[in-house]
Structure formats: C-alpha cells, structure tokens
C-alpha positions in Angstrom: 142.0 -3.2 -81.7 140.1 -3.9 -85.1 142.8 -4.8 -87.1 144.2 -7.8 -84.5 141.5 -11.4 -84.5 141.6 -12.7 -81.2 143.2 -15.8 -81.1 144.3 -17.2 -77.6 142.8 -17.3 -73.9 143.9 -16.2 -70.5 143.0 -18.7 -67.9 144.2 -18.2 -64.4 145.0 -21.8 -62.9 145.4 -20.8 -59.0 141.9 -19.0 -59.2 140.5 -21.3 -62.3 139.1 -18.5 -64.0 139.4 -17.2 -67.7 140.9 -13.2 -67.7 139.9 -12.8 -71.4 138.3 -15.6 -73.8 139.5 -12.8 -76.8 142.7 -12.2 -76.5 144.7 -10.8 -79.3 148.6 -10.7 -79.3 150.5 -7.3 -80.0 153.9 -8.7 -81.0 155.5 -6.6 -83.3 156.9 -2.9 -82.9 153.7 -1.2 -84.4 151.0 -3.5 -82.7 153.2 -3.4 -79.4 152.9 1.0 -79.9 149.3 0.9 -81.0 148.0 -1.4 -78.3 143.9 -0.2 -77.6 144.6 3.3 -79.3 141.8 3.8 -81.2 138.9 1.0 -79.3 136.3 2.3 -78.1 135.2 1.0 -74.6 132.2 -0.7 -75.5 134.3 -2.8 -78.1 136.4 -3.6 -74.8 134.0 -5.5 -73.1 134.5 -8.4 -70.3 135.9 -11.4 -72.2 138.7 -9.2 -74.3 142.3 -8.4 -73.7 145.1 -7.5 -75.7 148.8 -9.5 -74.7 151.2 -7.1 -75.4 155.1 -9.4 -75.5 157.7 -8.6 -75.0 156.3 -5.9 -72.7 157.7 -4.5 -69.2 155.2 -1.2 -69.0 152.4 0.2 -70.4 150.7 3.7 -70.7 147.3 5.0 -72.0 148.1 8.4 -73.7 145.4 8.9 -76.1 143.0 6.0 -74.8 139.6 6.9 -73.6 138.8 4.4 -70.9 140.3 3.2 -68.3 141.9 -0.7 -68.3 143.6 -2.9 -65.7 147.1 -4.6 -66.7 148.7 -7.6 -65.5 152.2 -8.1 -65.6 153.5 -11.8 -66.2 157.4 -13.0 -66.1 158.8 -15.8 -69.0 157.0 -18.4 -66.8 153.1 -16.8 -67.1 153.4 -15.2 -63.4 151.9 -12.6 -62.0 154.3 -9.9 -60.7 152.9 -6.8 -61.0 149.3 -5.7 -61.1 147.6 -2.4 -62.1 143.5 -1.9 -61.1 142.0 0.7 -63.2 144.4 2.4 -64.7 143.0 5.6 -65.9 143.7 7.6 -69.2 146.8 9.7 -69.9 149.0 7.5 -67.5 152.2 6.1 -67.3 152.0 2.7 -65.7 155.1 1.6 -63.7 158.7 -0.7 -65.4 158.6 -4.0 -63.9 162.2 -5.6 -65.1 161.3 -9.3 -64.3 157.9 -8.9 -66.9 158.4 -10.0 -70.1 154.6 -9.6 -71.1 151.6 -7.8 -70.2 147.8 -8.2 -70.3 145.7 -5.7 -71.0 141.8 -6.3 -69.9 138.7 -4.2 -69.2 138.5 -2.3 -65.9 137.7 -4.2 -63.0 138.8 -7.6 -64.6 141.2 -8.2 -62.0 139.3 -7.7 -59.0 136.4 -9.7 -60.6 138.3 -12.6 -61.1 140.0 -12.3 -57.6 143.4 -12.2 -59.5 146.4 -11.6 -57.4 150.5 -11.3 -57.1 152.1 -15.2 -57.7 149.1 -16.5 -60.1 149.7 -19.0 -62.9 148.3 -17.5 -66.0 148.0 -20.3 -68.8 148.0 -17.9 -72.4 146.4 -20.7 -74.6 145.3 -20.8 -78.1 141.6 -20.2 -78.7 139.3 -23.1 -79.2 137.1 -22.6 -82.5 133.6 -24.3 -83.3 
C-alpha cells in the first residue's frame, strides 16, 4: 500500500467510532487489482484501511495476513460484513455494494460495527 497517501477517514455515525484514520482510496483498475498485495502486516496496523470503489467483492490471493472487509451501498451502508478473512480466499459478491473497506483484523468487532451502520468516508484532517 506504499505507493497510495492516505487521505480520508472512516467514521461510523451509529457506533461514533473511526474504522481507519488512514485510509487510502483504490480507484482505478490497477490500484482496485493491487489492493494490500505487497503490505506487510505490521504496516497494516489499527488506524489503516484501504477503500477499494467501485467494489462488490474482494479476495486475498497472495496477501499474507489476514483483514476484515466491509461492504457499503452508494449511500455509505453497511450490507455485508467479512471478520477475519484469512489469506488465499475468495470473499463473497454482494450486488447492492458499490464500495468496500478494507481494515486490519479484528477492526470490526473492536469497533462493534454491524449490518445497517452509517459509515461517513471523509477527507482527512491535516495539521
């Protein structure tokens, strides 16, 4: 994720917590297909996440850690969630996302994030 600067926030408003304070976007075709190839985990800490859009699945051939994903439709809703998912898996299509969130492991269940949540994607604050 070296070559992406984070520049926007994940904040979940029904839980008022932040999912990543580091959050770089993946929007074109070879940042969308690169995604966290190539991170190591401890570069993956608590605080990052990558926003993959458009986006409707993800997998983690090649990656050598495991992440959670969070599935949002066009209005920053949570539809689908992943816990954990582990290396050199397929996670499931979810028609009605149009992004997803990648975040360290246990992200979701730390921050008590669940189905129906507002996620507000905001641009980072500097200084």
């Amino acid at each position: 994720m070296a070559a992406l600067t984070p520049q926007f926030q994940a904040y979940n408003q029904t839980r008022q917590r932040y999912l990543a304070t580091d959050l770089s976007l993946a929007r074109t075709h070879w940042t969308r297909l690169r995604g966290l190839l190539g991170t190591r985990e401890g570069d993956f800490g608590n605080g990052r996440g990558l926003w993959i859009r458009p986006c409707k699945g993800v997998h983690t051939l090649a990656m050598r850690f495991p992440i959670d994903v969070v599935y949002l439709d066009c209005a920053g809703r949570v539809v689908h969630l992943e816990h954990n998912l582990q290396p050199w898996r397929f996670s499931p299509v979810r028609l009605q996302a149009t992004s997803v969130l990648e975040l360290p492991s246990h992200t979701v269940a730390r921050t008590e994030t669940a189905l129906g949540d507002d996620i507000e994607i905001k641009v980072k604050e500097t200084g």
